[in-house]
N, C-alpha and C positions, 0 to 999 in steps of 0.2 A: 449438461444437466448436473456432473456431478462435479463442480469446481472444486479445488484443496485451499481449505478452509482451519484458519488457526483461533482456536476456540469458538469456532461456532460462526465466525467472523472471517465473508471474503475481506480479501489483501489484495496491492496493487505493489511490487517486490522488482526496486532497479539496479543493476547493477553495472558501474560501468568502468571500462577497460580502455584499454591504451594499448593498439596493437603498434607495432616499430618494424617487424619483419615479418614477413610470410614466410621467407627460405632464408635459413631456417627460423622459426614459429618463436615470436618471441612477445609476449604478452601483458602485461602491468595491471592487476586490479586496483583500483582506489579502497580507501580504506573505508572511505562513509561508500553510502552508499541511499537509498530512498524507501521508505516501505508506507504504504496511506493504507487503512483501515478504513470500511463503513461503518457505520454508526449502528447498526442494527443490526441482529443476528440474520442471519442468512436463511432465505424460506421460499422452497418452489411453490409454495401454496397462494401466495399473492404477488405479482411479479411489478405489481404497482407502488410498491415501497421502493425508493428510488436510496435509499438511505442505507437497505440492505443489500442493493444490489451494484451498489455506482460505489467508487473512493475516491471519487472527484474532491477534491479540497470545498472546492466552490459550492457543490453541492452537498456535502456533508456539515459545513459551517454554521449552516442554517440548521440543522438538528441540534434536539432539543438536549441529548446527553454528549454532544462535541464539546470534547476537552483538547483545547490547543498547548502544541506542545511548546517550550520554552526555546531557547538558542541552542541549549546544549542538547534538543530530543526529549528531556524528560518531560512529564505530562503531569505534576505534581499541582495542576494549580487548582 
């Protein structure tokens, strides 16, 4: 009920590793890394807004203030 929400707005936040050894624990983060945003601020009061609740690529495209980001991440367009 109470998701953590950056500015108002659920995230979908990846990160991903490269493990090489358990014994001993030897680990590699990447340096990118994934983060999707909905489109719509985040609201338990209608759960039918699919824009504020999903960060589906697929399903956020289709909203009406989806700003795609460039190659490099920025979102400048």
């Amino acid at each position: 009920m109470k998701p953590h929400l950056i500015n108002g707005y659920k995230y979908d936040l990846r990160l991903y590793v490269f493990i090489t050894s358990y014994e001993p624990l030897t680990i590699y983060l990447y340096k990118e890394g994934l983060v999707r945003f909905a489109t719509q601020p985040y609201n338990t009061k209608n759960t039918k807004v699919r824009f504020a609740h999903l960060t589906n690529f697929s399903v956020n495209k289709k909203a009406a203030n989806f700003k795609a980001a460039d190659e490099n991440g920025d979102n400048n367009k």
